[in-house]
C-alpha positions in Angstrom: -18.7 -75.8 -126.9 -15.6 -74.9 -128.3 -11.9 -75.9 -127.6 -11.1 -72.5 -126.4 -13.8 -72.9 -123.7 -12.2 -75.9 -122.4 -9.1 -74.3 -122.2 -10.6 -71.4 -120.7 -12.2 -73.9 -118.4 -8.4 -76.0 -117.7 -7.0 -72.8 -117.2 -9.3 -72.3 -114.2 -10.0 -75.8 -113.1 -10.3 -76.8 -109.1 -8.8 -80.3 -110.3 -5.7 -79.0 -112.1 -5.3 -76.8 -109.7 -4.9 -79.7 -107.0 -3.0 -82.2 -109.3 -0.4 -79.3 -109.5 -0.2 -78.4 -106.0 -0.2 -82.6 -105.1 2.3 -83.3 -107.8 4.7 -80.3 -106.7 4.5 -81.5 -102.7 5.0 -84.8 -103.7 7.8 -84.9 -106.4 8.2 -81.3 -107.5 6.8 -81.2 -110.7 5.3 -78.0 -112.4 2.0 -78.4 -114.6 1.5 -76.2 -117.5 -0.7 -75.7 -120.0 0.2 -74.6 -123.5 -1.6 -74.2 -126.7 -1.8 -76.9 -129.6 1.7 -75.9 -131.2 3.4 -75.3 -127.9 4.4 -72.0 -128.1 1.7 -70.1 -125.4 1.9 -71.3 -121.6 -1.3 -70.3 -120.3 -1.7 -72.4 -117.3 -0.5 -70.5 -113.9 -1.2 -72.2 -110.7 -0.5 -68.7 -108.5 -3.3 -66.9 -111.0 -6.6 -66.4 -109.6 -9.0 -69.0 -110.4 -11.3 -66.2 -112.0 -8.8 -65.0 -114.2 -8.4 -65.9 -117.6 -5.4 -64.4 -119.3 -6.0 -62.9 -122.8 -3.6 -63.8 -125.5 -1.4 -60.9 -124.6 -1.5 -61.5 -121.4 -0.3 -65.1 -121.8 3.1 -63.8 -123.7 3.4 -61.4 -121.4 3.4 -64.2 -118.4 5.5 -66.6 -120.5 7.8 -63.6 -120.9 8.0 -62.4 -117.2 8.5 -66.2 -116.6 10.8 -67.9 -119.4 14.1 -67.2 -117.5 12.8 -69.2 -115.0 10.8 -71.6 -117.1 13.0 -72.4 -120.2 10.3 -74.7 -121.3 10.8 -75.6 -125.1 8.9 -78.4 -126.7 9.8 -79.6 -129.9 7.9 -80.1 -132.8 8.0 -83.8 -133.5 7.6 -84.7 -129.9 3.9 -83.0 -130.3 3.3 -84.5 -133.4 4.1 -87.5 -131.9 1.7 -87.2 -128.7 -1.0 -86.4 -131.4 -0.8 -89.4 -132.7 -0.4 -91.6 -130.3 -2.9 -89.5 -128.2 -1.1 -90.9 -124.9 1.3 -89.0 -122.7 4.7 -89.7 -123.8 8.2 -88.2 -122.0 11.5 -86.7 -122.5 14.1 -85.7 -121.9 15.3 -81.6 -122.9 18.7 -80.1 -123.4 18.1 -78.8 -119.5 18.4 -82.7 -118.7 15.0 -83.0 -116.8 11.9 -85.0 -117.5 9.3 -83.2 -119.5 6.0 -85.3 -119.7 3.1 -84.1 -122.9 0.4 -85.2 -122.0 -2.4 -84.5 -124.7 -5.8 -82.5 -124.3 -8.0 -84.4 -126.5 -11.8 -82.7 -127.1 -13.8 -84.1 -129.6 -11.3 -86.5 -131.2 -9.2 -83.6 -132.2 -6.1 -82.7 -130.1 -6.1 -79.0 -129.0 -3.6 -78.5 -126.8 -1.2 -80.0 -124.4 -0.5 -80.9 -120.5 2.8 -80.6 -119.5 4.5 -81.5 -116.5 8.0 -80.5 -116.2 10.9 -82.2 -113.6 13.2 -79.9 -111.1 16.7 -80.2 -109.9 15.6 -81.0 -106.7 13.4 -83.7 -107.5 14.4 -86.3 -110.1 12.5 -89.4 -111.4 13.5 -93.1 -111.9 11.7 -94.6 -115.4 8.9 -96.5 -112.8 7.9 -92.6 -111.4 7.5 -91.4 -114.8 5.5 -94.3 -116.1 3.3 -93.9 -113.0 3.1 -89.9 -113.4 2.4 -90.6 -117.2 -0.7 -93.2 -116.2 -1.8 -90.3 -113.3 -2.1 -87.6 -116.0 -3.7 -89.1 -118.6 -6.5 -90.3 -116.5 -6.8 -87.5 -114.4 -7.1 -85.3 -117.2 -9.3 -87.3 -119.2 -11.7 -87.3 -116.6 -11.8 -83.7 -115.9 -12.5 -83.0 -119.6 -15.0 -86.0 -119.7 -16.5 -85.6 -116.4 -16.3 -81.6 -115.1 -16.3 -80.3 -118.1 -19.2 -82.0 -119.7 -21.4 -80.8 -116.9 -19.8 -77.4 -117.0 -20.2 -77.1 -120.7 -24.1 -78.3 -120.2 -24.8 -75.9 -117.2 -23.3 -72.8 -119.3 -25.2 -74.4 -122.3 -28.1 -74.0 -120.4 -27.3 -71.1 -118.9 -26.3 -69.3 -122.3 -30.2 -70.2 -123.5 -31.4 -68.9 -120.5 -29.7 -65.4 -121.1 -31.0 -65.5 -124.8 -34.4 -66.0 -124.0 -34.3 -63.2 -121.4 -32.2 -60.7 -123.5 -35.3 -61.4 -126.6 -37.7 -61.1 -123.8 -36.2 -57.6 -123.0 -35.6 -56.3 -126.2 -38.9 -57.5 -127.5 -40.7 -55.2 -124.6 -38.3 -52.5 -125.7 -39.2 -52.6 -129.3 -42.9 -52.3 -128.4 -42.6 -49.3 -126.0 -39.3 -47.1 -127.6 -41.9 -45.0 -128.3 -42.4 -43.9 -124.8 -39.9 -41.1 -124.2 -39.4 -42.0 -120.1 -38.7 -45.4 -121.2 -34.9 -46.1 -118.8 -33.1 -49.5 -118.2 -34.8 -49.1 -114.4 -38.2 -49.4 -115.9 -37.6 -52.0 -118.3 -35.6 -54.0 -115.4 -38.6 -53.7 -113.2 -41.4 -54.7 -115.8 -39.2 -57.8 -116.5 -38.2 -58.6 -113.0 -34.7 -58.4 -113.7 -31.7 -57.2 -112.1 -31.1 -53.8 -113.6 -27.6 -54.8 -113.4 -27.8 -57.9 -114.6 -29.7 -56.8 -117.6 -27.0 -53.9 -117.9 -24.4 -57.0 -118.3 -26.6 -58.7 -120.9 -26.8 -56.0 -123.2 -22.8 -55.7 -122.9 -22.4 -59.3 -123.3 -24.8 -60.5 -126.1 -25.6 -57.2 -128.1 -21.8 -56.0 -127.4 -23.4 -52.3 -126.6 -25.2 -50.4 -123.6 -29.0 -49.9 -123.4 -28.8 -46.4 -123.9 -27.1 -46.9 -127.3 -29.5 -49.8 -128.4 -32.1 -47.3 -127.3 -31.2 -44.7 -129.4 -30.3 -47.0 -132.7 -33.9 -47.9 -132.4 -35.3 -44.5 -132.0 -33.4 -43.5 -134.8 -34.1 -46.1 -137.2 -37.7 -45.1 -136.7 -37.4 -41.5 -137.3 -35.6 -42.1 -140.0 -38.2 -44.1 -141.7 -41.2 -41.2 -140.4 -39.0 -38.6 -142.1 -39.9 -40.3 -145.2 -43.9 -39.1 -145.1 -43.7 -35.6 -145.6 -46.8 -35.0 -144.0 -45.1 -35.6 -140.4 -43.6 -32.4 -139.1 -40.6 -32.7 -137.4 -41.7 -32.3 -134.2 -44.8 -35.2 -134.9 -41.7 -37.1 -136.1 -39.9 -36.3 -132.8 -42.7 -37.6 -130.7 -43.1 -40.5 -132.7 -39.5 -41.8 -132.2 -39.9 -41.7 -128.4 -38.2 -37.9 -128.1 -40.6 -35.0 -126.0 -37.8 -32.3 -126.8 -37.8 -31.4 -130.9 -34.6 -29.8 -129.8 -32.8 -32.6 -128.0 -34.3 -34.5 -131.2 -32.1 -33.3 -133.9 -29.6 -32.7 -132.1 -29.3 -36.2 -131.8 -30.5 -37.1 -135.2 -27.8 -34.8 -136.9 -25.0 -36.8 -134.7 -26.5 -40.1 -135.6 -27.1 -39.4 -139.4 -25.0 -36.9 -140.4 -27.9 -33.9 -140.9 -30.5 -32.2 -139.7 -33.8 -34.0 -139.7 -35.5 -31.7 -142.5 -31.8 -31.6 -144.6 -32.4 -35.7 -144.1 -36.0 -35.7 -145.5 -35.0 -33.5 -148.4 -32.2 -36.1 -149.3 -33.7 -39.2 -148.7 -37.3 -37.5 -150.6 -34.8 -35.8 -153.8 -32.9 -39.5 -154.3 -36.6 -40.8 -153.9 -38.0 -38.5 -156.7 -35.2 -39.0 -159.1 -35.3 -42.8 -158.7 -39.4 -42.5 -159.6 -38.0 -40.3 -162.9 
């Protein structure tokens, strides 16, 4: 799993969620999360816990928020919690406590806890100490603990939708041929959720049934071009088409030509290669 899974994860985890809301009740300080050089806050407690902000979003938030915020970190004080890979406090030019605590996956530091003092509520050098020992271990144990099992589960659950998805397209690559084939059908002959299939296809192959569909058809028809003893409409048939019509029309928006204007070119650079 990668490090931007677990921040994905952080960003949306029960446990953070109640160490920010326990910490603020109890000696108002604000947790926040922010990427490996500091810069990106993309922890926000009043966000819904499905909501994962994309990078834009992120600026956008630390924008709408930074009056309010004014959270700087500097440099050397991360490079310093990188290498000592223990929370470690100080104090900014606001005069309040900020404590980095650091996200450690995999032996490599890739981002950063931080919990930031108020006005209203200020620490004594014991309270700090004891918040510094609360975050390490708390965190530790939700990346150690939580995530491992989350990371397994969607491990799991990732192979799960591979093997489904190759089931599916391995049943579609065996019948493309059949020109009432519809993501209905397919769902139902696989037992599947048409639209849960509907999100795989988005999700994995990063396209819609129909399209995948119609690559495939195409692909074949424009290998069946290539025998000249094929009419066009044998050709149409072939590809999983019952209309020769509604065939190149969509041929000619896929390729570029005609079907028969296709066969000529692909037959003429065929020729002339043979010469």
């Amino acid at each position: 799993m990668s490090p931007g899974l677990l921040i994905e994860y952080l960003n949306n985890s029960n446990a953070l969620q109640r160490a920010q809301t326990l910490l603020k009740d109890l000696c108002g300080l604000d947790i926040l999360l922010i990427d490996a050089v500091g810069k990106n806050i993309v922890f926000n407690t009043s966000t819904s816990q499905n909501q994962f902000f994309s990078r834009s979003n992120i600026l956008k938030s630390l924008l709408n928020r930074e009056s309010e915020l004014e959270v700087t970190v500097p440099q050397d004080y991360l490079d310093h919690v990188s290498e000592a890979r223990e929370a470690v406090d100080f104090v900014s030019k606001d005069g309040l406590v900020k404590i980095i605590v650091p996200i450690i996956y995999k032996e490599q530091v890739v981002g950063f806890l931080l919990a930031c003092e108020n006005q209203t509520f200020r620490l004594n050098r014991s309270q700090i100490n004891s918040m510094k020992a609360f975050l390490n271990e708390s965190l530790r144990q939700v990346v150690n603990n939580d995530f491992k099992f989350f990371s397994d589960f969607k491990a799991s659950n990732d192979s799960h939708q591979k093997k489904t998805l190759y089931r599916v397209t391995q049943f579609i690559n065996e019948n493309f041929k059949e020109a009432s084939l519809s993501l209905n059908e397919v769902s139902k002959k696989n037992n599947i959720s048409y639209f849960y299939l509907s999100h795989l296809f988005k999700k994995e192959l990063k396209t819609t049934f129909s399209k995948y569909l119609i690559n495939l058809r195409m692909d074949a028809a424009s290998r069946l071009l290539k025998d000249r003893s094929l009419t066009v409409s044998q050709v149409s048939h072939s590809s999983g088409f019952e209309d020769p019509g509604y065939f190149s029309k969509v041929f000619k928006k896929h390729h570029g030509s005609s079907p028969a204007v296709y066969r000529n070119k692909v037959l003429t650079r065929k020729k002339n290669k043979d010469i």
